[in-house]
C-alpha angles and dihedrals in degrees: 000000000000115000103347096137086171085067102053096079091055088042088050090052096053080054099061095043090055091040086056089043097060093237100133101174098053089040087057104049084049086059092047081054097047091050092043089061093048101052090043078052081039082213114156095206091060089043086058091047090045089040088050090050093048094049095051103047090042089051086050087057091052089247092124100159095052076044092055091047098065093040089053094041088044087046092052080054098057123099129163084240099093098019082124081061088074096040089103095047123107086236129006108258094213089056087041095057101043086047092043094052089046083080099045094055090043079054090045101053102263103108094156086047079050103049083043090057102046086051097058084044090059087042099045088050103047082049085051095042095048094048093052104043084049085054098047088049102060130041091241120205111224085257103051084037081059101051092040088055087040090056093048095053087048085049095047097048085056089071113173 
């Protein structure tokens, strides 16, 4: 589909049908999809969403190290940058992710890898959640929207 970033969100959501479906091949080719058109937009934000759907559909196959691989690549991705770009999203992808590989690495062996993983996932969504209730509460400037996303990657650097 190349770089039709207009069509990743329909394509993500194919993914998911077929992910609560069961349906985990199909599910996995979708996801091949969904990272070939982020790399061609060369978007980060679509690379941590794809990443996410790759991770989670690999980890449902048992394959939980190929399933590491995309959450950690997605995770190196993810920059607080274009966290806004998820604010329409069911679930933030960047959450997702850090919460989704908390279990792969449980599954691997690495439960303190794990614990510390889930942790940054509830920090990581109450600072989300915070930033875009604030958002959607006052009618923001570009300048006042900058030094609020400013704030919170301060905030997010400062991981407990």
């Amino acid at each position: 589909m190349g770089s039709r970033p207009e069509l990743f969100a329909i394509v993500g959501g194919l993914w998911t049908h077929y992910v609560v479906a069961g349906k985990f091949d199909i599910a996995l080719g979708i996801g091949e999809e969904l990272l070939r058109m982020a790399e061609a937009a060369n978007s980060p934000a679509m690379v941590v969403a794809a990443g996410n759907c790759l991770g989670i559909t690999l980890h449902h196959l048992g394959d939980h190290r190929r399933a590491l691989e995309y959450f950690e690549r997605a995770s190196e991705a993810l920059d607080v940058r274009f966290r806004t770009a998820f604010l329409g999203f069911p679930w933030d992808p960047g959450v997702n992710l850090v919460a989704q590989s908390s279990r792969v690495l449980w599954v691997l062996g690495y439960p303190d890898r794990a614990l510390a993983r889930i942790r940054d996932a509830i920090f990581h969504g109450s600072a989300e959640r915070m930033f875009a209730q604030f958002v959607s509460d006052r009618k923001l400037g570009r300048e006042e929207l900058e030094r609020m996303r400013r704030l919170l990657a301060e905030r997010l650097k400062e991981e407990p």
